[in-house]
Structure formats: structure tokens, C-alpha cells
C-alpha angles and dihedrals in degrees: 000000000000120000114227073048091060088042093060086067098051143076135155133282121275089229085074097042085261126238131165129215144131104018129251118276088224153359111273105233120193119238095256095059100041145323114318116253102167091092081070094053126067112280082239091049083056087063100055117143141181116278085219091046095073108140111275113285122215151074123337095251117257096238088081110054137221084248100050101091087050087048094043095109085054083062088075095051083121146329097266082066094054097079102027095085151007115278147204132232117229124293093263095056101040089045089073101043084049100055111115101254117234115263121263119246137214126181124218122256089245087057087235106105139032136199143225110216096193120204146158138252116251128002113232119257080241088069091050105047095065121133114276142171120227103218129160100338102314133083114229131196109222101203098053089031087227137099115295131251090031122174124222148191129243111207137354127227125198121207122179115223105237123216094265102054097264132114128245140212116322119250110197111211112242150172095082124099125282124256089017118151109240119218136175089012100188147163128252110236089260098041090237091117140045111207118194139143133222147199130227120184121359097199088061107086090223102026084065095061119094123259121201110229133177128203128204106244089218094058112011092231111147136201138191099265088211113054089209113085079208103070119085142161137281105213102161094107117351116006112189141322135200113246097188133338096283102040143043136195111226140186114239141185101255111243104222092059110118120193129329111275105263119227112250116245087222125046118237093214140343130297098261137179123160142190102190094137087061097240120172108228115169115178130160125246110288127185131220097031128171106268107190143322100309092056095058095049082055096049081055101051094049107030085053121107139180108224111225134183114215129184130203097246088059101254100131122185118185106230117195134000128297113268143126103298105184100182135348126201130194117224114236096264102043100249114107136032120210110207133189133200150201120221137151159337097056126200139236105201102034123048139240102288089063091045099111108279133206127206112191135181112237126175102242088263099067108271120132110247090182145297116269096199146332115224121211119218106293102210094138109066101137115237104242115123103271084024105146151178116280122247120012120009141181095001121191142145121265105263088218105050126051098249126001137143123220120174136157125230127192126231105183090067087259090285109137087202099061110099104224144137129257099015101196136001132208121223133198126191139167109265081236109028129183121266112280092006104142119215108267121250104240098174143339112220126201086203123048116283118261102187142269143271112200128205111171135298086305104050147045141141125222125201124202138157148156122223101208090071093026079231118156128184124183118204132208112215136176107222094187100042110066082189096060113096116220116246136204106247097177123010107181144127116274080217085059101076092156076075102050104129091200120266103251130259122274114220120198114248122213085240084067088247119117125226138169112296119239116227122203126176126212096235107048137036093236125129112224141177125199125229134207118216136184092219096212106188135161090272093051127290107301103204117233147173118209130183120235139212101217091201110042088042090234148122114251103185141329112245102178138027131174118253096255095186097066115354151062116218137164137177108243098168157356117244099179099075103097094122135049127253127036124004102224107220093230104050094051122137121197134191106219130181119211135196150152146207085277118025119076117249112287130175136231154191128240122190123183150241090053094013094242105195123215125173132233114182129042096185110176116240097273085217109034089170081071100037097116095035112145117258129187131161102220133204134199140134141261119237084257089055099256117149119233130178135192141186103245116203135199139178125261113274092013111148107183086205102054092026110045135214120334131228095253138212119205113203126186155117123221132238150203132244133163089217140050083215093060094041092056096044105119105253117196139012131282090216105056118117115255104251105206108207124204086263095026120144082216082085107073088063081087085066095051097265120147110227130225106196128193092334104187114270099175109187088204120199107167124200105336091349104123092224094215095052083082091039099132094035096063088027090074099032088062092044090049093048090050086057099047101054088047096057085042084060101055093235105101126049107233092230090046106062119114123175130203143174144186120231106336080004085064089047089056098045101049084046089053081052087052096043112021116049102144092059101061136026099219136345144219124223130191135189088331130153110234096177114060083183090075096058089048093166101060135301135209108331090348123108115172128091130264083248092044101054101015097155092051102047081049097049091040088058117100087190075063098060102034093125089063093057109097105158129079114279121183110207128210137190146164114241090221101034106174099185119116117255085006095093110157090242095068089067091043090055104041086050084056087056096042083047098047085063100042099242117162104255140122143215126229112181104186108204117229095014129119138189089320129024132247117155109095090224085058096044097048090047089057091052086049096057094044095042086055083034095060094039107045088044117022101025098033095038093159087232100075093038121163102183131082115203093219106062086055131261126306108266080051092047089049083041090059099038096246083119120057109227092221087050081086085206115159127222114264131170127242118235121084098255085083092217118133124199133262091230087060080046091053084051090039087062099040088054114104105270089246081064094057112095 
């Protein structure tokens, strides 16, 4: 898929105020898939998100009623109510949660308009707990005929951008149906159009469906794209694409599809797999898989799409038969779609992105040109880290010619541990190209290869890495000059992000691809680019632009820097890009977002040549309650000397010398690095807003918690070190030195620290629990995996086998060590967890062996979830757990106890005077099991909140 294409599709998080712009230069890839580029790329461009992938948007669900925050404290009347019902965490938590998020923004491809893409908080339980089938690896909703769970907008609003930066009146789109759910909201090439579907009622079998509508951008009057109410669209995998400015290919249902198949009450025949040819096929453990027959033929019904060409005048025409299209891309000049498919055989125990695939040539009418390949089942990529699929891979057009092919083939067989060179090379070839003329060799790569930004015949620029060494090399190539040797432009480690050049600026075409933008200056004849860098630097990454010389490989002059006293600002995209050709310096124009410690993220315009600043949001704190809490980024050393670093938070008005020591939450997730240098490098910035997800830890800075946040855990394995064969090792040095500092502080009491992580986070929580007793009073665990013996073919970074490094899978295990736990651990889980390694199971088993050796813990299975959580019901109930968690087991540790039963409960004690109401003490119970009652949780809610900590 092209990837201004891709782009299209994609703005930044509303975390972060969202806003979308110049797409991203590549794909972020996560450690344990490849090298990590993302350190090239804005920290804002990291963030992008799907504009169909905004958080749910309805009514809060009526199984949680307008009363229940006012009756929380009712929820601890005794322990028989504690698991009858979902719950709510206190006022000041859920009040949060429960603030209406800002909308999400995309500007137009001309630059000259933006839109407010409106939603709501949480989705109801009720959303998420539609019927779905588990096939292949997604989970698709059958009544919509789209992935399920899928979030939504509510209204669009359209603002012109006026002469002088700022935004005028709001035009809210109309025409379509109220209280529709709005999905793939997107441009036409010449920003004249807004094209989106929607979703009526869920319960109608085919108003459910969803219906392709197009709005005009002037008056945000929108009408159905398709005349027949009987046409909808396929979105189980593509959707729809605009082929020029008047016309769109879409996936449809095919009309002639009946019924789904229905399962037979009787098999025709076994389950049966078979390895009888001895193939090694090692996979990781996938979820949703196709189970039998009657799965495929599912896959089929609803994976299946029609292909039709619609124009905007309302003339359609199907091209092609149905099948299962799984992404079409337009060529630049409008002339050509390459599509790719899905067809069997399909796999059990792989998922749909290994099924054999075919990529094939059309005319933008529908014809078939030719077929580029044809892809057999690829059950059998190794394992090993760069590992990848055998013949063509990742094909696109050149963003900077009409009609070009580029694609990278292995030649190592896709195995990452076969020594060879070169290890891939990347091909390029006319979409038509003369009989008997052969592709065109661009560039052959040592490493695997990472992608490509094009610029014109002159310039591009290669990526490529391997992970095993974090080594990361960028190429210069000519495309257009076979004599022109290719360069190395920039050879590092992914880990060094001291280091990180900057990754260039991307400008807009008129085509609708994005290249690297051209930079001249008025008083030189030198050719320039811009790039955008993260600065990452010992005091916190510092954003920049600099402008560089493409020839001479260096750095002319830095034009623009973030405020670093204060602020945190980054570069998220050129604005000034509206006409071909050069981008004159002094006439640039940037789109920044800037943000502290404490205001919220805005955006803003910069012009040149004297940077004149305009803003363009005002988007209110989405938790003024927080607005002055206390941020520092914090620095100290492991006993090896590592440096490590963390974001310490604490609550507004906390003095730790009038105040004392806080109850404290460490949050965190560990990583993997091949040096102690590059572990201890500074990531982040001191002055970045705290963001407070729906599950953040960032939240119980509401209850007078200091907050430990991503503290460092680097898992080192330096040179042929394997860095998790000393997991627990480091593990618990890291978390050690964390403690330590805090107490040091003065910030955290040393009997009143928990930790607590989410996925790996979970791992290394429950691990701390194993290992480190003496370090946290209780933990929190969510959607973890306790029992690496049960990922026996690699997990996260790891990529050995279970019989290759036994004794490390074993004493990685937490379920291993469940006899050594001996402080509480609440446990947390998704029913319908879908990650890989992360199955349900693996919390309900490591609770049985919490639970065989008596150890304090509990057990919390959330229906309908999955790895992460999204009904409001679920989420509240999560805050709920932890909220009761953290009192009952870090504020109220027995050991430092302040209440005697006998002289009567807290709110009686305050009552009588024998506690003063400014000694901000909290109720405990006596007893050394340093549990408290549900019916003293229920008093301590119900305290005024001075009396709270």
C-alpha cells in the first residue's frame, strides 16, 4: 500500500489534541519486529492513528446507572457485594474518565481547510459485546461486515483557514442520518469532497450495514455516494479509495451473497493437521485462527467483496470478480490500481496475512494489466528476529514518477539466520514495461531492508537494519543515474538516539504522494532538505529542524529549535507545500504542536522568514482537577552503573516537607538493548503534558499517590550476551534502584510502594512480586503472561526456542515461582484477549498457582475485552479493583497502622475529635494481615476529600 495512501487514513491521537498532517516517513515498527525507526520520525508523527480508529463513541450503558458514582462507597458494604456487580471507582477518578475527549482534526490536501472530527468518551459494554467470529486472525462483526469493536465519530465540522492563520465559522456536515456512527472519514485529491460512511441502527440487519456518502466541502451537505439502498460496504479488510477527484473504488457486499453458511450439526470428517513431510514450522501463538471447514467458508462469506467503481455523478460499473480484495492503490497519475488479494489454501495454525496472496496490475477501469506475483501459504517464516516471507514483498509506486513499480525480494529465503550477501534487493519497473525488459536493480542491502523516501531521479533515500546488532544504515541513491554509486548517508544504532539525524521532511505532491520536500535558499544555489529531528539529548529531547546539505552529508544551519525551558514543541508538518517544485526557506511555512508540564497539547502555525506564530486550537485541560500536578523527569543509577531515568508525579499542592511521604504507584514495562550506553540514553522530554489515559496510573494522582512512571527497566545483553538470559537479575536491580531514589526523595513511604504493569508490564510485575519482595507491598497485573512455557517459540524480543534457552523460559516464569509470592497480587484480564502469548488462560492459571500456596491475590476476568479495555463498564470496574487494591494493601499496609479498633472507626474518630481533621491519616485495620474492610473503604469514600491523604 502507498504511503501517502496510508497516510490519508491517518491523524494523530486526541490525547495529543490530534491533528494529522504530513505522513509519516515510515511505518514505526516495534523492537521485536524490526529495528526501530520511529526515533527518525516526530515524536507526533509516532502517535498516528486511524481516522476511523477514534475511541467508541455512545451512551454511557444502562447497566451502570446515573446514580452510581454518588452510591460508589455503597459498592464496599461487605465483601459478598464486591463481586455481584460492576463498580465504579470514586468521583475524583471516574470524573476524569468520564471528561468528553477533544475532537480529532485533518487538514485538507490544499492546506486550506481542517476538520473536527467530534466523538464521545467510552463505548458501553453493550457495544462491545456484539456477536462476533474469530477468523484468521480478526474479529469481524457480521451485522456491519466490518471488524468488530469498532470505534466511531459523531459529527464533522468543517473550518476554513483565513488569510491570516486563524479558523472561521464552523460548517457541520449534514444530510445523513442523526445519531449515525461515522467511519474512514477521508479527502478527495483536490480537497473539494469529504467521503465517510455511517451506521444507523445496529439491531437492523441492513441498517447496520454500512452506506458510502460524500459531502460537498463548501456547504457540508452530504449525499448517499451509491443510489441503491442496497449497496454497502465491505470493511473487513480496504474500504474504499479515491481514484481521482470525481470517482472512488469501493468494496462492496456482493449482491448476489445469500445467508452465512451455517455450521453443520454433524462433521463431515476429523479435525485433522499433519506434518508428515517433516517440515519445521515454528510460529508463535497466534489467536482467532481458523478452526475447520466451516471457518474458512466463513472467512469467505464475509472477507469477500465486489469491487465498484463509483463515480460522483452516480454512474457505478463492478470491475473485477468478487474476492477477497484486501487493499487497492491508485497509481500517481491516475492511471493504474494495484490490488492485492487473499485465496486459498488457508491456514490453521497462521492468520490471514501468511494465506497465499496475489498482487495483480489493473487500468484504472478494471482490466487486468497483469499479475505481479502470486504468493503460496507462508506458514513456514522462521522465527528469528528479520525473519520474512519468501518472493515480492511491500510493493508500491514511486511517489515521485507517474507510474512506477519498486519491491523488495529476499535472497536469503526470508531466513534472518542465513549468512549471505546481499540479503534483499529492491527492484523498480515501468507499470507497463516493454517486452523482454527486465525490473531494474535500485539497490542491494546487507541488513533487511526498512523502506524508501523518494525525492525525484536524483534522490532517494533507502532504509535498511537488523535487529540483532540495532544497527541502522540510510542510503543515498540516484534512481535515475545507473552511474551513480549509492552512499551511506547515516550508519548508527537504532538503541543511540542521541545520535538520531532527524528523519526529512515529507512535502504533499499534486499527485496526492509525498516526497521529500526540496529546500532552496535565496542567497545560495545550494539544494537542501530539512529534517526533523527528536533531539534527544541528556536533558530530554530538544525538537529541531536543520537544514542539510544532501550532497556534502552535513548539517548547514538550524532554523528552528523547541523552547526547552518551558515547552515542549515538535514539527509535525509542512504547510507550504501547496505547489510543485522548490520550497523557498523563507517563505516556509510549519505546523507545530506545543505543550508543558501543565497545558494540555495545542497546535500552531510558523511562517518564515521572522517565524511569525499563530495558533490554531484552543482546546480546553481535559482534567482541570490536575492541571497544576508536579512533573520531573528524574535521573539515578543502577548498582551496575546504568543510568536509568523516570517521570516522577505528584499531586497538585504536595510539599514533600510539610506533607511527608505518599502512598506510591510504579508503572512501567521493561525493554531490550545490546549496550549499557544506549540504556541509559534520556528518552523523552520533562516538559511534555501528562497525557491521563482511561487505565492510566496518572490517575491516582487524583488520590494523593505519587507516581512513579516508566521508570527504565533495560533487560542488557551486550555483544553475544543474550540480554534476557539475566532477566530477573537486572529486573530486580532497576526496580531496586527506582525505590530507592524515591524514598531518597522523600516522596514515596517505604511500606507504601505497589507496582504494577500492563502486558510485559504484568510479566514484570508479577516477577517483582516473585523476587522482590522486599521492594512493594502489593501489585497489579493486567492482561500479562505468567507461564513462558507456554510460548515456547519466542516471545516479545525473544527469539529462541523453549529447547534452546530452557532455563531461561523456566526462570523467566512468574507461574514458576508462585510459592515465592507472598504479597497481594490482583490480578486482571480480558475474557477475549487476542494478543499473542497473552491467552486468558495464562491469568487463570497463574492465579491457581498463587492460590495452591495460599498466597493473597485475586482474580478479575472482564467479558468481551480483549488485550486492552474499552467498555466503560469494564474500565470503571478496573479502576474500581485497583482503587480497593491500593488501599486495602499500599495506603492502609497494617504496619504502619494508625487506627485502633477500639477507639471506633475513622469517620467516628473525626466525628469525636480524636482525629484531627488537617492529620490527613487514613482508616486501617489492626491485625497483621494488613487488610482493611470493605465496610472502612466504603467510610474512607464517603471522608471529606481534605481528609484523604
Amino acid at each position: 500500500m502507498r504511503l501517502d495512501k496510508l497516510y490519508n487514513r491517518f491523524l494523530l491521537p486526541s490525547n495529543s489534541s490530534l491533528l494529522p498532517l504530513a505522513p509519516p516517513l515510515r511505518l514505526t515498527l516495534r523492537h521485536r519486529t524490526a529495528a526501530n525507526f520511529a526515533s527518525m520520525a516526530s515524536s507526533r508523527l509516532r502517535n498516528l492513528a486511524p481516522l476511523a480508529a477514534a475511541p467508541a463513541q455512545d451512551a454511557a450503558a444502562a447497566s451502570i446507572s446515573s446514580s452510581a458514582n454518588a452510591a460508589a462507597s455503597a459498592d464496599y458494604d461487605d465483601e459478598s457485594t464486591v463481586g455481584v456487580r460492576y463498580h465504579v471507582p470514586p468521583s475524583v477518578i471516574s470524573d476524569i474518565v468520564d471528561a468528553p475527549p477533544v475532537p480529532a482534526l485533518s487538514f485538507s490536501p490544499l492546506r486550506d481547510k481542517i476538520i473536527f472530527l467530534k466523538r464521545r468518551a467510552l463505548p458501553p459494554l453493550a457495544e462491545i459485546a456484539r456477536p462476533e467470529e474469530k477468523l484468521a486472525g480478526i474479529r469481524i462483526d457480521g451485522k456491519c461486515n466490518t471488524r468488530s469493536r469498532m470505534s466511531f465519530y459523531t459529527a464533522i465540522g468543517i473550518h476554513q483557514i483565513l488569510p491570516d492563520g486563524t479558523l472561521g465559522p464552523e460548517t457541520e456536515v449534514s444530510g445523513f442520518p442523526v445519531g449515525a456512527k461515522i467511519n474512514f472519514v477521508s479527502w478527495s485529491p483536490d480537497g473539494c469532497h469529504l467521503s465517510f460512511s455511517t451506521r444507523v441502527n445496529e439491531e437492523d440487519h441492513d441498517s447496520s450495514k454500512l452506506t458510502v456518502w460524500i459531502a460537498d466541502v463548501k456547504t457540508g451537505i452530504a449525499r448517499k455516494l451509491f443510489q441503491s439502498p442496497n449497496v454497502h460496504l465491505n470493511a473487513v479488510f480496504d474500504n474504499y479509495v479515491w481514484v481521482n477527484n470525481c470517482s472512488l473504488l469501493v468494496c462492496t457486499i456482493p449482491s448476489s451473497r445469500g445467508a452465512p453458511p451455517k455450521k453443520p450439526l454433524v462433521p463431515s470428517c476429523p479435525k485433522i493437521q499433519s506434518n508428515e513431510a517433516r517440515s519445521t514450522i515454528q510460529v508463535r501463538t497466534f489467536q482467532d485462527l481458523l478452526k475447520d471447514e466451516y471457518d474458512e467458508d466463513l472467512f469467505d462469506y464475509y472477507a469477500t467483496s465486489q469491487l465498484v467503481l463509483a463515480s460522483l455523478d452516480g454512474t457505478t460499473k463492478e470491475i473485477g470478480p468478487p474476492a477477497v480484495y484486501t487493499s487497492m492503490d491508485p497509481s500517481p497519475d491516475q492511471k493504474y490500481i494495484l490490488i492485492s488479494s487473499l485465496h486459498r489454501p488457508y491456514s490453521f495454525i497462521v492468520t490471514y496475512g501468511r494465506f497465499p496472496k496475489k498482487v495483480e496490475l489493473w487500468s484504472a477501469d478494471g482490466k487486468l494489466i497483469r499479475e505481479l506475483c502470486n504468493l503460496p501459504l507462508a506458514e513456514d517464516i522462521p522465527i528469528a528476529f528479520n525473519s520474512v516471507r519468501k518472493g515480492m514483498r511491500s510493493i508500491n509506486w514511486r511517489a515521485d514518477t507517474p507510474s512506477t513499480l519498486y519491491w523488495v525480494e529476499t535472497q536469503d529465503g526470508g531466513d534472518a539466520k542465513v549468512e549471505i550477501s546481499p540479503r534483499d534487493i529492491i527492484y523498480t519497473q515501468p507499470a507497463e514495461p516493454l517486452e523482454g525488459e527486465q525490473p531494474t536493480i535500485l539497490h542491494k542491502l546487507d541488513f533487511r531492508y526498512g523502506g524508501v523516501s523518494w525525492c525525484d531521479d536524483s534522490l532517494a533515500l533507502v532504509y535498511e537494519s537488523w535487529y540483532k546488532t540495532r544497527k541502522i544504515r540510510t542510503w543515498v541513491v540516484s534512481p535515475g543515474s545507473e552511474d551513480v554509486a549509492p552512499r551511506i548517508l547515516f550508519d548508527r544504532s537504532s538503541e543511540d538516539v542521541y545520535s538520531d539525524p532527524g528523519s526529512p521532511m515529507m512535502r504533499r505532491t499534486q499527485a496526492g504522494t509525498y516526497i521529500i520536500a526540496r529546500i532552496k535558499k535565496e542567497s545560495d544555489e545550494g539544494r537542501y532538505i530539512i529534517l526533523n529531528g527528536i533531539g534527544a539529548t541528556p536533558e530530554g529531547n530538544i525538537p529541531f529542524l536543520d537544514l542539510f546539505d544532501i550532497n556534502t552529508g552535513k548539517k548547514m544551519e538550524r532554523i528552528w529549535e523547541s523552547n526547552k525551558e518551558k515547552y515542549y514543541e515538535t514539527v509535525v508538518a509542512l504547510m507550504s507545500d501547496q505547489e510543485e517544485g522548490y520550497l523557498y526557506l523563507d517563505k516556509l511555512k510549519i505546523l507545530t504542536s506545543k505543550e508543558s508540564k501543565t497545558e494540555n497539547t495545542q497546535y500552531y502555525f510558523v511562517s518564515w522568514p521572522d517565524k511569525k506564530v499563530v495558533q490554531v486550537t484552543n482546546f480546553p485541560h481535559p482534567y482541570p482537577q490536575l492541571a497544576s500536578l508536579q512533573k520531573e523527569m528524574i535521573k539515578y543509577q543502577r548498582k551496575d552503573g546504568v543510568q536509568l531515568t523516570a517521570t516522577l508525579y505528584l499531586p497538585p499542592g504536595y510539599n514533600p516537607s510539610t506533607d511527608g511521604p505518599l502512598p506510591c504507584l510504579v508503572w512501567s514495562y521493561p525493554g531490550e538493548f545490546k549496550s549499557k550506553d544506549a540504556a541509559g540514553q534520556v528518552r523523552g522530554s520533562p516538559n511534555e503534558f501528562a497525557g491521563i489515559g482511561s487505565t492510566s496510573a496518572l490517575l491516582w494522582l487524583a488520590r494523593r499517590f505519587a507516581i512513579l512512571s516508566g521508570p527504565t527497566i533495560p533487560i542488557i545483553g551486550e555483544g553475544n550476551e543474550e540480554a534476557n538470559d539475566r532477566y530477573v537479575e537486572q529486573l530486580v536491580a532497576s526496580a531496586e534502584a527506582a525505590v530507592e531514589e524515591v524514598i531518597r526523595r522523600g516522596v514515596a513511604d517505604p511500606k507504601k510502594i505497589a507496582v504494577g504493569g500492563h502486558s510485559y508490564g504484568a510479566f514484570m510485575a508479577a516477577n517483582l512480586l516473585a523476587h522482590a519482595p522486599h521492594l512493594f507491598c502489593c501489585g497489579i497485573a493486567r492482561s500479562g503472561a505468567y507461564n513462558r512455557t507456554l510460548t515456547p517459540f519466542g516471545f516479545q524480543n525473544e527469539d529462541r526456542t523453549l529447547w534452546e534457552a530452557t532455563n531461561t523460559y523456566v526462570e523467566m516464569s512468574p507461574f514458576m515461582s508462585a510459592n515465592k509470592v507472598k504479597k497481594p497480587i490482583l490480578l486482571i484480564h480480558g475474557e477475549e484477549d487476542n494478543n499473542p502469548g497473552t491467552l486468558t488462560m495464562q491469568s487463570g492459571r497463574f492465579f491457581n498457582a498463587l492460590k495452591g500456596h495460599g498466597a493473597l491475590c485475586r482474580l478479575v476476568i472482564l467479558p468481551h475485552e480483549s488485550h486492552g479495555y474499552t467498555a466503560r463498564e469494564s474500565i470503571m470496574h478496573v479502576l474500581w479493583e485497583t482503587d480497593r487494591w491500593l488501599y486495602k494493601h499500599c495506603v492502609s499496609n497494617s504496619s504502619d497502622a494508625v487506627e485502633d479498633h477500639a477507639t471506633g472507626t475513622v469517620k467516628e474518630q473525626v466525628s469525636k475529635g480524636t482525629i484531627d481533621a488537617e492529620s490527613k491519616v487514613v482508616a486501617t485495620s489492626g491485625g497483621g494481615s494488613g487488610e482493611v474492610s470493605d465496610l472502612e473503604y466504603e467510610e474512607f469514600h464517603s471522608l471529606p476529600r481534605s481528609y484523604l491523604w
